[in-house]
Residue, then its C-alpha position, 0 to 999 in steps of 0.5 A: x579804091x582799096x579800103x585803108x585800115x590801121x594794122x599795127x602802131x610801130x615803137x622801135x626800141x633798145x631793150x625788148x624785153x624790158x619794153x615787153x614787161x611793161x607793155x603788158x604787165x604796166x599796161x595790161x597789153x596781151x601778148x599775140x606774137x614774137x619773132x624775127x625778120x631779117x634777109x635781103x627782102x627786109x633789108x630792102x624793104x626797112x632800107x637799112x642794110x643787113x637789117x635784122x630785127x626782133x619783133x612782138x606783137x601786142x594786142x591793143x583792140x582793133x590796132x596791135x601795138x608792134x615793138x621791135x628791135x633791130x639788132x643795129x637799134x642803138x640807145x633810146x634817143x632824147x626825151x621826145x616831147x609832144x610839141x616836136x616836128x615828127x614826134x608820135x605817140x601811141x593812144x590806148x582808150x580805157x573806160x576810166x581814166x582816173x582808176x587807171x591812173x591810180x592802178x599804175x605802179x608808183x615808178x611809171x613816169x607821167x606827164x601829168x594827173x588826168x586832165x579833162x580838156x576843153x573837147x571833153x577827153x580826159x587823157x593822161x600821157x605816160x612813158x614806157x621805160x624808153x621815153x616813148x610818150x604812151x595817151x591814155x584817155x577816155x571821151 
């Protein structure tokens, strides 16, 4: 059987540069590769006509973090909420919980302080400047 192994983690979103800036100067995520797909094998493969989108990848550890924009991506779509049928997140595991809290610059949307649930994580979610839900969290 063919062993299954995470690659990257996907977040489409309208203003690259603007999600790039806070990926790595909000979450301290380096840079490892930026470039663009398009052409009938992608359009193909995305299954969205004449696709053609910009992509970076950014280092989360064992994972990268893919951001991407199609050129046909329109605004970010409403605010998702946790608690909704296909709703996804990106979880990024740091040493403390708490002094990365209190690192984060004044204007980062939070859901809440870190709380420590009943499993003994303690996590926090963020959002990125598109409402894309961000957990941040330590075991």
């Amino acid at each position: 059987m063919t062993e299954v192994t995470a690659h990257h983690v996907g977040v489409t979103v309208a203003d690259l540069d603007r999600a790039v800036t806070f990926y790595k100067d909000t979450l301290g995520l380096p840079e490892l590769a930026r470039f663009t797909v398009g052409g009938d094998a992608f359009s193909t493969g995305v299954g969205i006509e004449n696709a053609e989108a910009s992509f970076v990848h950014l280092d989360a550890g064992e994972t990268r973090i893919e951001l991407v924009s199609y050129e046909s991506t329109g605004q970010p779509r409403e605010e998702p909420r946790l608690d909704r049928a296909g709703a996804t997140h990106v979880a990024l595991t740091v040493d403390d919980v708490e002094a990365y809290y209190d690192s984060l610059p004044d204007d980062v949307e939070t859901l809440s302080e870190p709380q420590t649930t009943e499993s003994g994580t303690t996590i926090f979610f963020v959002r990125d400047p598109e409402a894309n839900l961000i957990e941040v969290l330590s075991t």
